[in-house]
C-alpha positions as CSV (number, residue, x, y, z in Angstrom):
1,X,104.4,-4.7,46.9
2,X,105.9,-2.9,44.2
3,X,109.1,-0.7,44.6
4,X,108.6,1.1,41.4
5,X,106.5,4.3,40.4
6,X,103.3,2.4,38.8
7,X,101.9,4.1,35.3
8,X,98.4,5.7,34.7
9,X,97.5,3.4,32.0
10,X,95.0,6.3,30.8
11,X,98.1,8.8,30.4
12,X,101.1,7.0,29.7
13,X,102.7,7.4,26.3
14,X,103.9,4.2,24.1
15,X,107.3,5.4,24.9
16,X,106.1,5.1,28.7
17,X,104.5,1.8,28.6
18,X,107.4,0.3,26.3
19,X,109.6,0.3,29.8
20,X,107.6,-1.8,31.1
21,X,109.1,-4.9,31.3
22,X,108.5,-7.5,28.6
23,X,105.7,-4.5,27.0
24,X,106.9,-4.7,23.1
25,X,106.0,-2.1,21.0
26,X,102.6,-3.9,19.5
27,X,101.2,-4.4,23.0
28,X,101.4,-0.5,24.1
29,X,100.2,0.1,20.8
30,X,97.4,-2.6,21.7
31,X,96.7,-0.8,25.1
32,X,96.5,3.1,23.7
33,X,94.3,2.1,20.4
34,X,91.8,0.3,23.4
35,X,92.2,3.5,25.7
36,X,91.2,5.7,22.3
37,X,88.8,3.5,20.7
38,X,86.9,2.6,24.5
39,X,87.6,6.0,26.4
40,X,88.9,6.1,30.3
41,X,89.9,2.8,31.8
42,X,88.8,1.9,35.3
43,X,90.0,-1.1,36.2
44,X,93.0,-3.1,35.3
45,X,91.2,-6.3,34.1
46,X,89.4,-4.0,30.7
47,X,92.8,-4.7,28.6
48,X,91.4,-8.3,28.4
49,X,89.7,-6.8,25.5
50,X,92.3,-5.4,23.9
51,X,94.5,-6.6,20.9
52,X,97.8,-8.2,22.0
53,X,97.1,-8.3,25.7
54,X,96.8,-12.1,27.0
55,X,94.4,-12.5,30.2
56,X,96.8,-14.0,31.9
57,X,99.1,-11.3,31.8
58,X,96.3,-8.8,33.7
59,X,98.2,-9.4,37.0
60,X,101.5,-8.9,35.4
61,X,100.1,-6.0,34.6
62,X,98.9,-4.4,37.5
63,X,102.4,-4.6,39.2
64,X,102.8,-1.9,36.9
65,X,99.9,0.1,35.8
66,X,97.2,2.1,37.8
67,X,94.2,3.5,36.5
68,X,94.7,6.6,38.5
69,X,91.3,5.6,40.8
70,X,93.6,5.2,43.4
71,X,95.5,8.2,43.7
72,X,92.0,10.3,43.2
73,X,90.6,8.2,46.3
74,X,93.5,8.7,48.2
75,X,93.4,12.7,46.9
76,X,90.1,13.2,48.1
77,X,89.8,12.2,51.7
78,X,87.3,14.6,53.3
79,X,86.0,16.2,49.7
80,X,82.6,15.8,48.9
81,X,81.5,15.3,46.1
82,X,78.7,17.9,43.9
């Protein structure tokens, strides 16, 4: 389990993404131009379509990224939905 605060992928800045470890500047480049060219990112495993990202670095990613579908799950326990 991770012991680090994970990163909306659909919020976090370059500057954001560029702490991520090993993330050059190019790939958080890669992942924003997806994120504006392809609109709200639900899972994880979409930056296999992106420039720069490798598919086998998808897990590597998720140590550190979330979508922010998780929190909003979590967030809405009990609300319904109209």
């Amino acid at each position: 389990m991770a012991t680090h605060e994970k990163l909306n992928v659909n919020e976090a800045s370059k500057e954001e993404l560029t702490q991520i470890p090993g993330m050059g500047d190019k790939t958080a480049q890669a992942i924003i131009e997806f994120r504006e060219n392809h609109g709200w990112i639900d899972d994880i495993s979409e930056l296999e379509d992106a420039e720069q990202i490798n598919p086998r670095d998808i897990d590597r990613l998720r140590e550190w990224l979330t979508t922010g579908e998780e929190d909003k799950e979590e967030g809405d326990e009990g609300e319904e939905e109209w």
